[in-house]
N, C-alpha and C positions, 0 to 999 in steps of 0.2 A: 504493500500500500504506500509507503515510504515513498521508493520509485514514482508510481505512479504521480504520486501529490508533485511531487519536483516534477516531471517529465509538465505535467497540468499547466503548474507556475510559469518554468520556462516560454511554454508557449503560448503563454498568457502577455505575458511581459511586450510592451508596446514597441514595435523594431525591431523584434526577432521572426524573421518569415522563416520558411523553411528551409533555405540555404545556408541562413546564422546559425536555425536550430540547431544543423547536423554541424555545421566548423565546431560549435562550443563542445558537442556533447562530443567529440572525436579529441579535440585537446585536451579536455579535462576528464573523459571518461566517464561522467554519469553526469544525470542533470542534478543531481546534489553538491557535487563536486563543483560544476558552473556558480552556485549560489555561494560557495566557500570562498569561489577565488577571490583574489584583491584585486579592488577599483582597475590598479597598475594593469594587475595580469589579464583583467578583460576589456582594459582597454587597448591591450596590445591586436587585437583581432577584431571588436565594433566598436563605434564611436563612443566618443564620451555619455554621450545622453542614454545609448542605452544601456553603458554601463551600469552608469548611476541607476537606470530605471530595474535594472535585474540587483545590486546590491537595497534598495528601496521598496521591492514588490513585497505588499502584502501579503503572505503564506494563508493566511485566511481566506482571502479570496479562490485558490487554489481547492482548499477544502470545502468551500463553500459550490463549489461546479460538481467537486466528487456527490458531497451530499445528493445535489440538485438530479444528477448521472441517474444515482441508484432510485430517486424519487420516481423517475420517467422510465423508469425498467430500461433504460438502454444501456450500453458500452464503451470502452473505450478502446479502441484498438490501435495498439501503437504499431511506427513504421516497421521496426524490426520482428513484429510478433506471427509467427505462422499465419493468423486469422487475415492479418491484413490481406486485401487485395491484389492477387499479383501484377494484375494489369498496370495497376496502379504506381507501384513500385519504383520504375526506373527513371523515372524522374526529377528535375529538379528544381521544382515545384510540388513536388508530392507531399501531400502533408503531413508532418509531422504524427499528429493524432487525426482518427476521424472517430463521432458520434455515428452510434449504431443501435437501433433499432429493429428487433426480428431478425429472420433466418438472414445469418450470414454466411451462408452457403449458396444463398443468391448471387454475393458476388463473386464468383468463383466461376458459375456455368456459362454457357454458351446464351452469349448477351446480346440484343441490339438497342440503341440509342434509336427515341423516336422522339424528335421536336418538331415545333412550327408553329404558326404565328398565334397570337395570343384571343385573336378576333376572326376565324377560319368564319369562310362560308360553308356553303352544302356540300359544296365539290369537298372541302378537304374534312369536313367530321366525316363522308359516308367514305372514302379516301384512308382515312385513318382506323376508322372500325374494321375495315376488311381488312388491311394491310395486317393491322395487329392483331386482329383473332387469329391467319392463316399465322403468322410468326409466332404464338403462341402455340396452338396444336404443333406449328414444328420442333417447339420442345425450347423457344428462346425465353430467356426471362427480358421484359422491356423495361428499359433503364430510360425515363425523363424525369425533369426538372419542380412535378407539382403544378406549373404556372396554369390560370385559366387556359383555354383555347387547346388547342391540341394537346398539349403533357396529360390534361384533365380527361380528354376522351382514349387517348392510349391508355393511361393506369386502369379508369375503368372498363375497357371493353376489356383488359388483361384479367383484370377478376369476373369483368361479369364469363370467362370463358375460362374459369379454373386456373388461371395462370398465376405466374410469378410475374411481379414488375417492383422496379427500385425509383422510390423519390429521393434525391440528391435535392436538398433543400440549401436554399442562401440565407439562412436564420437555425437558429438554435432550436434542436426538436422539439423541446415545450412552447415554440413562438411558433405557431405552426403560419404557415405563409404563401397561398390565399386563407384569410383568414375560414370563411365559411367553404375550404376542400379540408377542415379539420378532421369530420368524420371519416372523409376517403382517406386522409394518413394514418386513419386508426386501422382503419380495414389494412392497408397495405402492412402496415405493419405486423398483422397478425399472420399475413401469407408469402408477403414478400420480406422487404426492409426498405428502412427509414434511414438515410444518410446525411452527416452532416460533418463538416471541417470545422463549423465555427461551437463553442462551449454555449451549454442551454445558458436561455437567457437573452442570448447575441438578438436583435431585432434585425427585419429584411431590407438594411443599407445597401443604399443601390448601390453601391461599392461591392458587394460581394456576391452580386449577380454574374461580372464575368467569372470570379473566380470556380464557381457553382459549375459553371459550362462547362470548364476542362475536365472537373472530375466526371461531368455525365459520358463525355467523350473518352474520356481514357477508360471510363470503366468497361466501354460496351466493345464490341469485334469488329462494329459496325455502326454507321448512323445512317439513320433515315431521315430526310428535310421534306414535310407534307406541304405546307405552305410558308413563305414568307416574302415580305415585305422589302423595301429597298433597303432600309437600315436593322431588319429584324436579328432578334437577339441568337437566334436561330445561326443566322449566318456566322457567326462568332461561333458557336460551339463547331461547325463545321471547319472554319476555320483552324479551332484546336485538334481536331478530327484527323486535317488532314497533314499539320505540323505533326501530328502522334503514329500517321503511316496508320490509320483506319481508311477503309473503304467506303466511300458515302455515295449512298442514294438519293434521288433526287425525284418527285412526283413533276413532272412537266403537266404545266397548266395552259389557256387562253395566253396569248401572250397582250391581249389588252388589259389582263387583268392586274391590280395593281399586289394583290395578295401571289402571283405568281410570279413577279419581277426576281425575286431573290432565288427563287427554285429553279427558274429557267437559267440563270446567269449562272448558278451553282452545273448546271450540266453541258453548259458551253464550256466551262472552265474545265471539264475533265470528270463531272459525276457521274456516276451510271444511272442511264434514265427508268422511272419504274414504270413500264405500260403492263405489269403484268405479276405477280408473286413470285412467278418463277426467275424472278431478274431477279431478285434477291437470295432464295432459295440454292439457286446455282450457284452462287458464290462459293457459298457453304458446304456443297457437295451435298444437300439435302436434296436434290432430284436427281432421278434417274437419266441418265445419257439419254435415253430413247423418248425423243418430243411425243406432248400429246398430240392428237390428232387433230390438226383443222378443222374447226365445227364450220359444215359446210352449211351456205346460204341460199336461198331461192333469190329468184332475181327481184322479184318481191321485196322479199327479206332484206336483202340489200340496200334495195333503195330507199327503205325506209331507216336501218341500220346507218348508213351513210346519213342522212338527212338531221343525225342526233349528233350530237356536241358533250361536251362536260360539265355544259353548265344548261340547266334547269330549260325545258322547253316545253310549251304547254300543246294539247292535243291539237286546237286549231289551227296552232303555227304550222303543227305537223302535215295536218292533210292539206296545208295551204303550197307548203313545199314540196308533197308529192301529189300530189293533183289527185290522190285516192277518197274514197267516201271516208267519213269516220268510221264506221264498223270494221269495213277493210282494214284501217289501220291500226284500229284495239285489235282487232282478232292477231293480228303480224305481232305486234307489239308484246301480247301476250306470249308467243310463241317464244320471242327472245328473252323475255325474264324468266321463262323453264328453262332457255338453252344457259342463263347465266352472264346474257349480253346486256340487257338493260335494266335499268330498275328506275320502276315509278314512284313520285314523289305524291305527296298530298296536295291534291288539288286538279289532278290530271297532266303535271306534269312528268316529262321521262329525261331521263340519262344514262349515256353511254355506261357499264360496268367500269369499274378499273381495272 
């Protein structure tokens, strides 16, 4: 317990990220030892100020996280400790300690990273449900960030379909952040895990929103970008993603649409585009060499198949574009949501499957 309390302190202590962490506890040999040295001898390695601020830290404080730790049933797992994450590991920025909630065996398996913009339309929730139920049956556990808009509809379609998924939060596990996805981090918690770099308590500073991103990317094999924006936060985890030599996927949308600007520019630049599960799936070696079969179309079919988009079209539009009756084209239309090509929305409207 000893350890741990100093290990706590240490990385409590204002100015010590985890590059300082690891210099101190390598020259002096424990994080107890760090707090023994003199002003002189820790100043010879960080500045004055944080010396002073590691010979000045409150030890109380320190105890007061462990308390708080055991309060919230979570963890700590330090860098060096088996439990830790190996993905995670070779880094340097990798954190020090991480908060841990639930099965930590989640971070272990076979992961994908699923983000994307905060405010999706229809295209990317029904986009994201499918993506992550079929990545779920394939055995991934989904690793996002908690944030409304996509992270929110990945974690739950991963439970609403037996799965595992990991919230990597930018706040302290007891400051759950969205405030009202408090209940979904209880659920995850008891099926997945609840991740956190920063000590409970820590509130959701936008400052440590990028930091949040690397660990969602480095934890996962892979990432997948549903939708985002020109400046989405999205694009930054990807970014870390692809600094980490992960594989990122990217959903190509409308290219007039302003939620698809960062997804399409993501797959100009070298993403591999998703028209399909099996673009992901292959990555992984989780499908078979031998392609399905072309689900073949009537000329019918077609023209009416063609005539649909990915973004929301109502029945009128439809028969107005193939010059067919209405009946003719519910009855076609019917046909491709048994084949698994389109799905209607409320209201009479349809769109293409992903």
């Amino acid at each position: 317990m000893d350890d741990l309390l100093f290990r706590v302190a240490l990385f409590m202590v204002k100015g010590v990220g985890p590059s300082r962490y690891r210099l101190l506890i390598n020259r002096f040999g424990s994080p107890q030892n760090v707090f023994d040295a003199s002003l002189s001898e820790l100043s010879e390695l960080v500045t004055q100020r944080v010396a002073k601020g590691i010979k000045g830290f409150d030890i109380g404080k320190a105890e007061g996280v462990l308390r708080r730790t055991e309060e919230i049933g979570a963890q700590i797992i330090a860098l060096d400790s088996p439990e830790y994450p190996e993905r995670l590991k070779p880094y340097s920025y990798s954190p020090p300690l991480l908060w841990v909630k639930g099965d930590l065996s989640c971070l272990n398996g076979l992961t994908i990273g699923i983000v994307g913009t905060r405010r999706p339309d229809s295209y990317g929730i029904r986009a994201t449900k499918k993506i992550t139920s079929a990545l779920v049956d394939s055995g991934f556990t989904v690793v996002s960030g908690g944030a409304v808009g996509i992270d929110t509809v990945a974690h739950r379609t991963a439970l609403e379909h037996n799965g595992k998924t990991v919230a990597v939060l930018g706040s302290g596990l007891d400051v759950p952040y969205p405030w009202h996805n408090r209940e979904l981090f209880s659920k995850i918690s008891e099926s997945g895990a609840l991740v956190s770099e920063f000590p409970p308590g820590t509130k959701p500073n936008a400052e440590n929103f990028p930091k949040r991103n690397r660990i969602i990317s480095a934890l996962s094999d892979g990432l997948v970008v549903i939708e985002a924006g020109r400046t989405s936060g999205a694009l930054l985890t990807a970014r870390w993603a692809l600094e980490q030599g992960k594989e990122i996927f990217s959903l190509p949308g409308p290219f007039d649409s302003e939620k698809s600007i960062g997804t399409n520019r993501l797959i100009k630049e070298g993403a591999k585009p998703i028209t399909e599960i099996q673009d992901i799936l292959e990555e992984f070696g989780l499908v078979e060499e031998k392609k399905h079969e072309e689900i073949s179309l009537s000329g019918r079919e077609k023209e009416v198949f063609d005539a649909l988009g990915y973004e929301p079209i109502h029945i009128d539009k439809l028969t107005e574009k193939t010059g067919m009756e209405v009946t003719e084209v519910l009855g076609i239309l019917l046909g491709l949501e048994l084949k698994g090509l389109v799905t209607q929305i409320p209201g009479k409207y349809f769109v293409k499957a992903v």
